[in-house]
KOLTI-58710 format. One record per residue (C-alpha): residue number from 0; residue in one letter; y negated, z negated, x. Coordinates in nm, 4 decimals. Each point is the difference from the previous one (the first is absolute). Last residue first. Example, Ala and Ser with C-alpha at 12.3 -4.5 7.8 and 13.67 -1.06 7.14 Angstrom:
% KOLTI-58710
1	S	0.1060	-0.7140	1.3670;
0	A	0.3440	-0.0660	-0.1370;
This chain:
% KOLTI-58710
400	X	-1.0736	-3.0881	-1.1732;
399	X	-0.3148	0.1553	-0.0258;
398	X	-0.1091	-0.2107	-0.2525;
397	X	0.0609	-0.3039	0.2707;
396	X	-0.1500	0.1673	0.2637;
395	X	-0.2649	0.0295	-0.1654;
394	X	-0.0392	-0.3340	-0.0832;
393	X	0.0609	-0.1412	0.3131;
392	X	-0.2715	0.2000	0.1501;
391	X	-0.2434	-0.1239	-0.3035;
390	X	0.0311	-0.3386	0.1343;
389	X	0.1411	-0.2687	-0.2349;
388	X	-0.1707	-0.3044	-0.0542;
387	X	0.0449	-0.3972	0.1182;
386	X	0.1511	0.1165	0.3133;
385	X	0.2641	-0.2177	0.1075;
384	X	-0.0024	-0.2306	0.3439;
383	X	0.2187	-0.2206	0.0888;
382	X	0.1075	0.1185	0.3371;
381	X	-0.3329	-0.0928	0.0897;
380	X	-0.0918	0.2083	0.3095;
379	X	-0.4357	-0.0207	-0.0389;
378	X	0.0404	-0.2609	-0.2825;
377	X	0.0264	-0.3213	0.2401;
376	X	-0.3347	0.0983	0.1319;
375	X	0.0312	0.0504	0.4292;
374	X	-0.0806	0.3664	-0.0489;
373	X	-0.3025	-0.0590	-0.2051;
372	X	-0.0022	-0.0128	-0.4083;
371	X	-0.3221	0.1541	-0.1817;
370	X	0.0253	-0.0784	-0.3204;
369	X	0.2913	-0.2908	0.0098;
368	X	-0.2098	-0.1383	0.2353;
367	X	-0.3213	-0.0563	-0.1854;
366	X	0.2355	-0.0760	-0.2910;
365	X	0.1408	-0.3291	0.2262;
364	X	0.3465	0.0338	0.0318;
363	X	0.2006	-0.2988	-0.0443;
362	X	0.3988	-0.0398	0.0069;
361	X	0.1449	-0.0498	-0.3087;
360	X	0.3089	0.1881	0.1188;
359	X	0.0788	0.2870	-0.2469;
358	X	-0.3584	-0.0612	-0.2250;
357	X	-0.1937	0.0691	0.2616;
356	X	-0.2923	-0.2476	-0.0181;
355	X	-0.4062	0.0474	-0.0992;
354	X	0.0546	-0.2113	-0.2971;
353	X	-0.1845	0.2748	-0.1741;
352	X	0.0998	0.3286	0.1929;
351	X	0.3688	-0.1501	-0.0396;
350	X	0.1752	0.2648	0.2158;
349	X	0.3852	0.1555	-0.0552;
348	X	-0.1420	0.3395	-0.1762;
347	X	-0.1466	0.0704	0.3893;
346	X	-0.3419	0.2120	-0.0065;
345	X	-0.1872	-0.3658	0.0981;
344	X	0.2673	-0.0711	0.2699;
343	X	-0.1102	0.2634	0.1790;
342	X	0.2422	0.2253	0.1776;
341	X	-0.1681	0.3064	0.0724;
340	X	-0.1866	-0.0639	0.3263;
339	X	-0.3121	0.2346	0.0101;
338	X	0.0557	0.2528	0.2960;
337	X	-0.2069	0.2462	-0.1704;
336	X	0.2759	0.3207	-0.0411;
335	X	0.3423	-0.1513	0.1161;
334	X	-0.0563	-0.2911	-0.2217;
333	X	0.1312	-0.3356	0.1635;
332	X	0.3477	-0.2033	-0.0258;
331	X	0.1827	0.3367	-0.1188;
330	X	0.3708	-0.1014	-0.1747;
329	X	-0.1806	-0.0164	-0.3413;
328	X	-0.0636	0.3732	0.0431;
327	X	-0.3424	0.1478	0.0119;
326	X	-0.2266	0.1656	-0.2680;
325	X	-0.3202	0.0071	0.1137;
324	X	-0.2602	-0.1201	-0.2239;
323	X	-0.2984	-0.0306	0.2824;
322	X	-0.0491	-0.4138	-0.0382;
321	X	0.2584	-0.1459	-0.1667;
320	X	0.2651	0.2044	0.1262;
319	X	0.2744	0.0862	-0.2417;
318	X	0.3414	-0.0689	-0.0518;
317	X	0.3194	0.1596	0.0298;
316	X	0.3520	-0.1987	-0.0454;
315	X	0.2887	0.1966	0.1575;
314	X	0.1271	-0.3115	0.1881;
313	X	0.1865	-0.0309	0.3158;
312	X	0.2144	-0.2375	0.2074;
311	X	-0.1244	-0.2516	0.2451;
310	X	0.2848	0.1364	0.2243;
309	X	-0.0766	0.3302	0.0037;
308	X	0.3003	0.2634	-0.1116;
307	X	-0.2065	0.0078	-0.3101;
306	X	-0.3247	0.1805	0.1505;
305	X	0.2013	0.2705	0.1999;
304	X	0.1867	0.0816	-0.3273;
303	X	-0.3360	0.0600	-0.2009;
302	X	-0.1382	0.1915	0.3277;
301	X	0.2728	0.2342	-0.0470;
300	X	-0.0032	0.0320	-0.3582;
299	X	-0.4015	0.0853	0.0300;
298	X	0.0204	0.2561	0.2230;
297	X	0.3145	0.1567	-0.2098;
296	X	-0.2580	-0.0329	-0.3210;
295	X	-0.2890	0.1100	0.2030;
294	X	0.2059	0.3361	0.1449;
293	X	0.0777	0.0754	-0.3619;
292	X	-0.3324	-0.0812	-0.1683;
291	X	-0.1219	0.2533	0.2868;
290	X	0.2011	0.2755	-0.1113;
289	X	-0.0357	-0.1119	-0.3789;
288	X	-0.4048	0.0836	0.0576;
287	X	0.0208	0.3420	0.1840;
286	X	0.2809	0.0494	-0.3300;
285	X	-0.2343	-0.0764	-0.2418;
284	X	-0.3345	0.1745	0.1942;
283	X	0.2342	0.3430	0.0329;
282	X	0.0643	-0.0394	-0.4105;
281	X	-0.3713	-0.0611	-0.0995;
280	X	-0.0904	0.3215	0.2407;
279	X	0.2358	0.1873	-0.1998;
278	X	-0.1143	-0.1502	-0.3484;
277	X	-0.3162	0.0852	0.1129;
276	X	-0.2510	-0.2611	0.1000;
275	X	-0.3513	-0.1109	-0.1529;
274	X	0.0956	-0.2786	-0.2108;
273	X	0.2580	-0.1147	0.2824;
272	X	-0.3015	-0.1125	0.1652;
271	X	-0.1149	-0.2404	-0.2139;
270	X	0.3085	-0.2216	0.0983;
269	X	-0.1894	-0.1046	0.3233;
268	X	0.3219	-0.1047	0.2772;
267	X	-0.3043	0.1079	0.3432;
266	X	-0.1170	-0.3755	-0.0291;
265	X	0.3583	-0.1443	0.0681;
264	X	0.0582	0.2717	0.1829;
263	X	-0.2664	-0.1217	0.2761;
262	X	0.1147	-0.3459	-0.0292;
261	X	0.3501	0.0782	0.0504;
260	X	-0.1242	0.1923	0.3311;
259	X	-0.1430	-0.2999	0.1413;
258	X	0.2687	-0.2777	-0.0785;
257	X	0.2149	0.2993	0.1680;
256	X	-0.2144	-0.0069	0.3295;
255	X	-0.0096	-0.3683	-0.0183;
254	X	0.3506	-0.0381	-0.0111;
253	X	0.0225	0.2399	0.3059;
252	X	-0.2310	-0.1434	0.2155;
251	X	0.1609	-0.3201	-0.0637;
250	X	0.3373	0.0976	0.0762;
249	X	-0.1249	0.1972	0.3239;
248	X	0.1043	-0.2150	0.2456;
247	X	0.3449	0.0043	-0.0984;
246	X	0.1006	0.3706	0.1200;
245	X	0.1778	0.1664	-0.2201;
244	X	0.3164	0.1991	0.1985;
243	X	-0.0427	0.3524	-0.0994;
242	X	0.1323	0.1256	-0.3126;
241	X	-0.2772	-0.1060	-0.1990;
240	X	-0.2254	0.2441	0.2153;
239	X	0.2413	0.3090	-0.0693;
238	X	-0.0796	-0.0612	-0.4134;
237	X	-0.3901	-0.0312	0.0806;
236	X	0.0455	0.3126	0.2089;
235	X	0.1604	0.2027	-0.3055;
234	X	-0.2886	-0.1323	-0.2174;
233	X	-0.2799	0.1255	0.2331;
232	X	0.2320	0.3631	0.0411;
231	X	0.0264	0.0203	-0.3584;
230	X	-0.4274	-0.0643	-0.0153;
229	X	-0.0524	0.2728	0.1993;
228	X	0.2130	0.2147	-0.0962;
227	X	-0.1550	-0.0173	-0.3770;
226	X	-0.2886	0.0491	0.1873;
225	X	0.0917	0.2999	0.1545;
224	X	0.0942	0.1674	-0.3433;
223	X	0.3456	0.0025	-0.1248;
222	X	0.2738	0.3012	0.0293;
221	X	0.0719	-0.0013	0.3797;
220	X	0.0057	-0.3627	0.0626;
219	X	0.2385	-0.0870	-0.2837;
218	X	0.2496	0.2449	0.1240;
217	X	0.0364	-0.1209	0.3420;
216	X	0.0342	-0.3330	-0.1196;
215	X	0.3778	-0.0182	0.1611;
214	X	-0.1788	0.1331	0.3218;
213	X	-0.1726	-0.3492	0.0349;
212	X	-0.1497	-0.0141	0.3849;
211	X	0.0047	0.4219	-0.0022;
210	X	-0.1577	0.0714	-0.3693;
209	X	-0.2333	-0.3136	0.0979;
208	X	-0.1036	0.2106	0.3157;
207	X	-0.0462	0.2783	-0.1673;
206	X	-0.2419	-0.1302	-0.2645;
205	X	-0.2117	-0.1354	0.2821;
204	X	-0.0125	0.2636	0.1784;
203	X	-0.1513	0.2520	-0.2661;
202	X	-0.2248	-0.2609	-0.0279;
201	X	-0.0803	0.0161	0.3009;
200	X	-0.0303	0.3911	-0.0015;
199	X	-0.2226	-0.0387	-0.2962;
198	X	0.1459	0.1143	-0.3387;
197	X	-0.1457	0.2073	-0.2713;
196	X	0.2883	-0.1347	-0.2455;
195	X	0.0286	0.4364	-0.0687;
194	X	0.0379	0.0480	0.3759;
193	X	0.1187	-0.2950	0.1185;
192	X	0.2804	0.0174	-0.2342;
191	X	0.1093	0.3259	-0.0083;
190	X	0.0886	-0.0110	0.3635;
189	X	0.2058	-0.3072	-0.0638;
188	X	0.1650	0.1618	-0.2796;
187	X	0.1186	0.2660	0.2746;
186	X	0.0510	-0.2469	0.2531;
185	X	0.2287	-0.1730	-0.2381;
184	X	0.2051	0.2946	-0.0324;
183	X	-0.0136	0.0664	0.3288;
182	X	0.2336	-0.3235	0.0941;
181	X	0.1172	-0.0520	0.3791;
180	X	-0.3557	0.0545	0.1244;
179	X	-0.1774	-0.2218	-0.2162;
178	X	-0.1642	-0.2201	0.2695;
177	X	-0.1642	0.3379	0.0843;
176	X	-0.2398	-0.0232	-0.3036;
175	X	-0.2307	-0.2205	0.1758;
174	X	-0.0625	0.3353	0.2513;
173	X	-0.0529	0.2031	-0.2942;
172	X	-0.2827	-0.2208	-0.1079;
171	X	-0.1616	-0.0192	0.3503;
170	X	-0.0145	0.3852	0.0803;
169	X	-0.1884	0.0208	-0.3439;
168	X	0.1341	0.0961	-0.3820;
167	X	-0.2512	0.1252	-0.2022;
166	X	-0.1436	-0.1573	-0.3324;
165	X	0.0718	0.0829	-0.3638;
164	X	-0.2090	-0.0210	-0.3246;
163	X	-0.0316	0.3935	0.0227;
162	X	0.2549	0.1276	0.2669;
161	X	-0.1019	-0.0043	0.4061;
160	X	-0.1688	0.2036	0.1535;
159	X	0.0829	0.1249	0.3863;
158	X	0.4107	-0.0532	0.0459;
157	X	0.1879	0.0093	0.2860;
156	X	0.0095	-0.3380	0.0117;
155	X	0.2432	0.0004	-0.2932;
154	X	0.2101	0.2693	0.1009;
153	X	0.1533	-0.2034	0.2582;
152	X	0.0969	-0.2545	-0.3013;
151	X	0.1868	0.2840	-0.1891;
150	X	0.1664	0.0842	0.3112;
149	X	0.1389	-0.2929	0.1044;
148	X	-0.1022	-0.2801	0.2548;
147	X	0.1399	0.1350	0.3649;
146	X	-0.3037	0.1821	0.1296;
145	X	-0.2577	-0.2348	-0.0761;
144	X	0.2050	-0.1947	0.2993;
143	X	-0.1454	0.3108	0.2279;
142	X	-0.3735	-0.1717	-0.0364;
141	X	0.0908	-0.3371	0.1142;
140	X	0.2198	0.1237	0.2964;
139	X	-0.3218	0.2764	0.0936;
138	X	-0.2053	-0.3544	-0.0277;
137	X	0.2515	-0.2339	0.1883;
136	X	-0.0141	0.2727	0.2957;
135	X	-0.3524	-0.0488	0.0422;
134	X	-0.3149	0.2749	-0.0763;
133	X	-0.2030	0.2657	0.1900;
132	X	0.1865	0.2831	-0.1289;
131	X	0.1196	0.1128	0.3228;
130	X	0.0873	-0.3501	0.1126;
129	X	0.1985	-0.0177	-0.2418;
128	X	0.1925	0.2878	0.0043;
127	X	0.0419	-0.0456	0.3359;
126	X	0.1303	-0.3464	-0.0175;
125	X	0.2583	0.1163	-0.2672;
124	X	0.0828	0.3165	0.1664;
123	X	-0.0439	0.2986	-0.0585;
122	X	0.1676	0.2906	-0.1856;
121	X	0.1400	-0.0869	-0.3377;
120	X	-0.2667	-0.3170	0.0481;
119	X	-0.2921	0.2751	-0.0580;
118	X	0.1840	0.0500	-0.3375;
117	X	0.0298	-0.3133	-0.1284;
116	X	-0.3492	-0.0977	0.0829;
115	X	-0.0882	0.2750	-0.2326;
114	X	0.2580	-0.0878	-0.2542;
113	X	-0.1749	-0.3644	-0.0051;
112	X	-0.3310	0.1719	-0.0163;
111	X	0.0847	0.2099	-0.3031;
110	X	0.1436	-0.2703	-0.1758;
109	X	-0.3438	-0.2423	0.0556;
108	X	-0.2242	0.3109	-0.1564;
107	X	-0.2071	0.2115	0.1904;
106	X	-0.3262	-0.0754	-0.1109;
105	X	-0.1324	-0.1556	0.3413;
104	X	0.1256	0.3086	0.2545;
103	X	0.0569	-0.1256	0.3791;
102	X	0.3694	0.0980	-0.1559;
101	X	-0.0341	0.3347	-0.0769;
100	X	-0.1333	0.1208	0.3070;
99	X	0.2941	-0.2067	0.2144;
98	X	0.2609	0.1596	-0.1897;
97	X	-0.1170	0.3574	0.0282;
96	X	-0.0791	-0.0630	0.3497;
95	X	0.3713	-0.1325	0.0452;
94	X	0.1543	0.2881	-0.1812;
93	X	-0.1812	0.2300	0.1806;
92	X	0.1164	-0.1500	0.3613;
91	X	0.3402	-0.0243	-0.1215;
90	X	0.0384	0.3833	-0.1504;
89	X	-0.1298	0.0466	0.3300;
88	X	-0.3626	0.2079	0.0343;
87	X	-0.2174	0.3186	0.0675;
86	X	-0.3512	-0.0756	-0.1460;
85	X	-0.1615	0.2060	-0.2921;
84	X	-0.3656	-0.1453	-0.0757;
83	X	-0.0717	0.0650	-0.3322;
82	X	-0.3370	0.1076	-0.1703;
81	X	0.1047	0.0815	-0.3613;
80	X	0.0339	0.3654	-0.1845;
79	X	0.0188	0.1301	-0.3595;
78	X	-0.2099	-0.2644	-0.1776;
77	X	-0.0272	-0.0568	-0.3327;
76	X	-0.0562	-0.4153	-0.0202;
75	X	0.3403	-0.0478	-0.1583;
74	X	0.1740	0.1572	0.3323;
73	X	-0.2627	-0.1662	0.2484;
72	X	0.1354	-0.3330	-0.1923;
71	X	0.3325	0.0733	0.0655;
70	X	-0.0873	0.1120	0.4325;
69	X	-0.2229	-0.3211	-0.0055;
68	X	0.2904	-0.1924	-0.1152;
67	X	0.2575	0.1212	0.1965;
66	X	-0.2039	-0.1115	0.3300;
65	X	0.2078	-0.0455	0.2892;
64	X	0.3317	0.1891	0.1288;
63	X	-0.0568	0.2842	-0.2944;
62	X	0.2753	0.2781	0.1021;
61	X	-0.1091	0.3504	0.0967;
60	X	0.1690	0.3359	-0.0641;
59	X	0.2670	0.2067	0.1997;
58	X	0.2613	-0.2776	-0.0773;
57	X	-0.2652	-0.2982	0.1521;
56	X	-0.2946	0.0462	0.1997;
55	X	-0.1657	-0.3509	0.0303;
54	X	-0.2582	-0.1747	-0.2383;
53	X	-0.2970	-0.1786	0.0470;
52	X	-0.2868	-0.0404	-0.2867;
51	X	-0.3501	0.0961	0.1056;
50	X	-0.2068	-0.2616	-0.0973;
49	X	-0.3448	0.0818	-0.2003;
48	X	0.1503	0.1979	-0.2845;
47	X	-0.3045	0.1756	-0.1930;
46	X	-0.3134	-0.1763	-0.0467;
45	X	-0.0175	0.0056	-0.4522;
44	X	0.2962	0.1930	-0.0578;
43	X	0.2108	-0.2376	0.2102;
42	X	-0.1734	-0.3098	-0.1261;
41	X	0.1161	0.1134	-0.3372;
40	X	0.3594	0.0800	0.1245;
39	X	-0.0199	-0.3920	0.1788;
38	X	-0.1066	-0.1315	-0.3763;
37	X	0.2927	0.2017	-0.1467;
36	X	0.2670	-0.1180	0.2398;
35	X	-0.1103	-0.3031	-0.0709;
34	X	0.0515	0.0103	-0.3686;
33	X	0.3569	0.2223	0.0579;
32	X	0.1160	-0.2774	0.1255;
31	X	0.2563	0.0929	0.3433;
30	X	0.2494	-0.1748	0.0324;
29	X	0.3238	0.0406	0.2467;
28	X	-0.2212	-0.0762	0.3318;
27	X	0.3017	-0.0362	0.2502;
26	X	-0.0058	0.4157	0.0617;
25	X	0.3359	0.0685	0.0243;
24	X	0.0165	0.3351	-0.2326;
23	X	-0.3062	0.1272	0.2490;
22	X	-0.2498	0.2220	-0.1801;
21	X	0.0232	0.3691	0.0973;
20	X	-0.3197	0.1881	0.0767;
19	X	-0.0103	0.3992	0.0349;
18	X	-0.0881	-0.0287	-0.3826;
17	X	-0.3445	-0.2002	0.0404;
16	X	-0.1244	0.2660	0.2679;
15	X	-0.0868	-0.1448	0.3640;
14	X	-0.3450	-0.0759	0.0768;
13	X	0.0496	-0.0389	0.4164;
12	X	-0.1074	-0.3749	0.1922;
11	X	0.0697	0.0795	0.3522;
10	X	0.2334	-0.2719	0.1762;
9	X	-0.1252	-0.2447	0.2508;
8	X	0.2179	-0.0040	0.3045;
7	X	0.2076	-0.2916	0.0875;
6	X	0.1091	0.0062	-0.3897;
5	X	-0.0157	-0.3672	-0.1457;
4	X	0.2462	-0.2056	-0.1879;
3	X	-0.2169	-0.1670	-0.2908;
2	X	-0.2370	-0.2671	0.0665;
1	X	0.1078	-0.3934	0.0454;
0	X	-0.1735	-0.2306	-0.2673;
């Protein structure tokens, strides 16, 4: 980091008294916690002040150029007197040593450096000022823009502890919150938010971004927890997928990604569990459960309508597989789960199992074939065919009619 302005001649270090010292009302440093201040009065008492502080006559008196806290802590500590070196200098020259001391400093907080760079810019330029600092012009810009978000959030990361149960905002939080600009209010709730929710600065992102890509859910992303965002944001991208063009190749993928997930509610829909729900919790499962009976139901009427406008026509008659018990549609030539074809003519109320004949067209059908039909078996697309019972499917659907 560059060093201070320096003197061409060394200047002679004098103990001046505490009340012939003036501190300087533009001194970038604004806090000073009374904690350190403590520690450096201890460490005062215990070896005395081992840097002389600089100041410059000033109104009679002497004005602190660099090292206010030294001369506070020398105050708590006792002392009468301080080591100083007293140099003759500019308003601007102090000003920029002051400003350059206190921002080579690691606590000082991310406000106090952006005011700091703010000042040395009031007289130098922005290459200068950069140069002098020992960093680019896209990290003083970076810094200044924690200029413009509003006080409240300024005062923020100028904070040391934060409140019980609470976390502190970072340079990276209040940065997310800048997308907000045009409404403090949110901010504000914002703000309140990440520190009570405990948030992480991406997940601080995250929630801002979906408050900016779907501003009329603004509201719902402020009051419920991130994973409640989460899983809005999942559905809201399902709904913006559908409204792309669909892209044919995937037809299968998809069918078997919803023959999947079926089968995993399918085992999930246990009535025991409603013995250990609230009524609350039994009411939020109901209408979870009517959501998606809704969106099957219009599903289903769709791909009801796309069936009949075939030419073959269509048939709501469900049967089972013979050999896993899936319940299929007549319409299906094999099961979906084992492969197993479904239309044997032994299952069909039309065949003679002891004259070994279907009883629509005489025709014979061995009952080793009738078992276990292949594709080129005159049952496997028999338009003939009727289920000799009733799958439970049909049933249901029936008494939920």
């Amino acid at each position: 980091m560059p060093a201070p302005t320096q003197q061409a001649e060394p200047q002679t270090v004098q103990n001046l008294p505490l009340d012939q010292i003036l501190t300087n009302p533009d001194q970038p440093r604004k806090s000073f916690y009374s904690d350190t201040l403590d520690e450096l009065a201890a460490s005062i008492k215990e070896r005395g002040v081992l840097e002389p502080i600089v100041v410059r006559p000033y109104k009679g008196k002497y004005q602190i150029v660099m090292g206010e806290r030294r001369f506070r802590a020398s105050g708590i500590a006792g002392n009468k007197t301080i080591p100083a070196i007293v140099r003759e200098m500019s308003d601007e020259d102090a000003h920029a040593d002051a400003l350059l001391e206190n921002f080579q400093r690691e606590d000082m907080n991310p406000i106090e450096k952006a005011r700091a760079i703010q000042g040395l810019l009031s007289f130098m330029s922005w290459e200068k000022c950069g140069k002098t600092l020992g960093v680019s012009e896209t990290t003083l810009r970076r810094s200044l823009e924690l200029l413009e978000l509003p006080g409240f959030i300024q005062m923020e990361l100028t904070l040391r502890e934060a409140a019980p149960g609470q976390i502190l905002l970072t340079e990276g939080h209040v940065r997310a919150l800048a997308a907000l600009a045009h409404d403090p209010g949110s901010q504000k709730r914002m703000v309140d938010k990440i520190k009570i929710e405990k948030l992480n600065i991406g997940d601080a992102e995250k929630i801002m971004g979906a408050i900016v890509k779907y501003p009329d859910k603004r509201e719902a992303f402020l009051r419920v927890p991130l994973a409640v965002t989460e899983q809005l944001l999942k559905t809201m991208g399902a709904r913006q997928e559908k409204a792309k063009p669909y892209r044919p190749a995937t037809a299968e993928q998809h069918m078997k990604a919803i023959d999947k997930v079926g089968q995993q509610l399918s085992e999930l829909l246990d009535e025991r569990v409603i013995e250990y729900l609230s009524a609350v919790q039994m009411n939020q499962m109901l209408a979870t459960c009517a959501e998606l009976q809704r969106g099957l139901d219009e599903f289903n009427r769709k791909v009801r309508l796309a069936l009949k406008s075939k030419e073959y026509g269509f048939q709501e008659t469900y049967i089972h597989c013979p050999l896993c018990g899936r319940v299929e549609l007549v319409g299906s030539m094999r099961c979906s789960v084992c492969w197993t074809i479904l239309r044997r003519c032994y299952d069909c109320g039309n065949y003679d199992r002891g004259q070994e004949k279907c009883g629509i067209n005489q025709a014979q059908i061995f009952v080793a074939e009738a078992e276990n039909p292949k594709e080129y078996s005159k049952s496997y697309k028999c338009p003939d065919y009727k289920p000799k019972y009733e799958a439970q499917a049909a049933k249901t659907l029936k008494m939920a009619a």
